[in-house]
N, C-alpha and C positions, 0 to 999 in steps of 0.2 A: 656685489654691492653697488656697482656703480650703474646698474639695470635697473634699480630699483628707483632711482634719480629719474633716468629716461625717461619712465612708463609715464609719473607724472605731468613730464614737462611736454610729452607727444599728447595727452589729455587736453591740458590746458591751451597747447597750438593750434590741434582741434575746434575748441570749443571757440578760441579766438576767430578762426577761420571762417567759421562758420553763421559766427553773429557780425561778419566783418560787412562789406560796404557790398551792393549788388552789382555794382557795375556804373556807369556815369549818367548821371542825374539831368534831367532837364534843368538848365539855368534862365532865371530870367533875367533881360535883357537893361537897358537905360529905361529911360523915363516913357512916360505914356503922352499920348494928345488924341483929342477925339479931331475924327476926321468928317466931314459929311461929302456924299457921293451924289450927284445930282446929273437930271437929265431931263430937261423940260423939265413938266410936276411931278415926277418921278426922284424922290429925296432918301438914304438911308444915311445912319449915323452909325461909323462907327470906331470902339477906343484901337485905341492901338499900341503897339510895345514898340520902341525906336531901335532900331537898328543903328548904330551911327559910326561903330569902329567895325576895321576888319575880323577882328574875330566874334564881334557879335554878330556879323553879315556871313563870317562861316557858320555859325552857331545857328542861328535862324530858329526854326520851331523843333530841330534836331528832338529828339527825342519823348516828344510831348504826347503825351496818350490823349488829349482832347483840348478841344478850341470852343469857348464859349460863343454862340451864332454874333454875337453884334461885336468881337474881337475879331483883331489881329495883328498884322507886323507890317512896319514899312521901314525899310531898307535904304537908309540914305547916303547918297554918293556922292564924292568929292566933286564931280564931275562927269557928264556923259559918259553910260557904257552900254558895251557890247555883249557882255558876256552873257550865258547861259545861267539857269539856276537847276538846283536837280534834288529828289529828297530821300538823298541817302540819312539812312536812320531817322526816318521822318514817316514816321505812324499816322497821321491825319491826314487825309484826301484835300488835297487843297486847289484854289483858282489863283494863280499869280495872275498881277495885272501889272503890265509894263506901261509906265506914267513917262509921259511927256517931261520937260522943265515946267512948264504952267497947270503941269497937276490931269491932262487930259489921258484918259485910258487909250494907250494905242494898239493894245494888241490882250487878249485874255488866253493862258493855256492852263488845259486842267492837267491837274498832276495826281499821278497815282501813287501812294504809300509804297514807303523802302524800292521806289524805283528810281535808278539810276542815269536815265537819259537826260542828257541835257537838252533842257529846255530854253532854245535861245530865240529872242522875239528878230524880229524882222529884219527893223532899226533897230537906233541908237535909244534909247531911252536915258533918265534919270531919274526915276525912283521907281521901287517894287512895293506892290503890296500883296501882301498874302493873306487869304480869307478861307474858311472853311467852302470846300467847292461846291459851285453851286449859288452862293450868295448872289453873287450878281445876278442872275434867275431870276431867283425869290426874290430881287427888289428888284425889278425889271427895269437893268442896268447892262449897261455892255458898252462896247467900244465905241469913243466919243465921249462918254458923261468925263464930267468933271469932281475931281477929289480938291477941294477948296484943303489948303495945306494948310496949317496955323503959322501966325509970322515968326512965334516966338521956336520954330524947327532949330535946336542945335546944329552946329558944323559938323558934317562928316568927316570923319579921321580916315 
């Protein structure tokens, strides 16, 4: 008699199991700001998702199956650093640029999907931004242009 209970309730863990959660979701991040990237007459714009606490800066584009071309992330820090970035669980081919404090690109590294190396720029920087790879290319930008930041950037946590 008490088999007859089971069978149902191994059915119904099943079927729960099974319509249950896939596994962890891309989150998105704080607020947005559009950025413009310039260099001489050489101008692109683009929005961007703010990175501003530590676990959004872990978080980064973690898991994101696609980056619309005039998006991206920029990664704000308390203060000068040093550290590497790397894109574990990170499905989109991307161009980190490691920004100066005055917003100046000092260094660009292309990053390749779910690879693990760290990617550590030279110097010291103080902000990341992350673009579908390639972008700077296509808007024929590279190290030296300037990322005009907006005044109203949140504090970094």
């Amino acid at each position: 008699m008490r088999l007859s209970y089971l069978v149902p309730l191994f059915v119904l863990s099943a079927a729960l199991f099974a319509c249950g959660d896939d596994g962890p979701k891309p989150q998105a991040t704080g607020p947005t700001r559009t950025l413009t990237v310039s260099s001489g007459a050489q101008q692109a714009k683009l929005t961007v998702e703010l990175a501003t606490t530590s676990g959004q800066r872990q978080q980064g584009l973690m898991l994101r199956q696609s980056l619309p071309e005039q998006q991206g992330m920029l990664f704000l820090f308390p203060k000068q650093e040093t550290i590497g970035f790397w894109m574990k669980n990170t499905y989109i081919p991307l161009t980190i640029a490691y920004l100066a404090e005055d917003g100046t690109v000092l260094e660009l590294r292309e990053a390749k999907p779910l690879d693990e190396t760290i990617l550590t720029p030279k110097q010291p920087y103080r902000w990341v931004l992350e673009v579908n790879q390639g972008w700077f290319d296509r808007n024929g930008l590279g190290p030296g242009a300037r990322v005009t930041l907006p005044n109203d950037l949140p504090q970094a946590e």
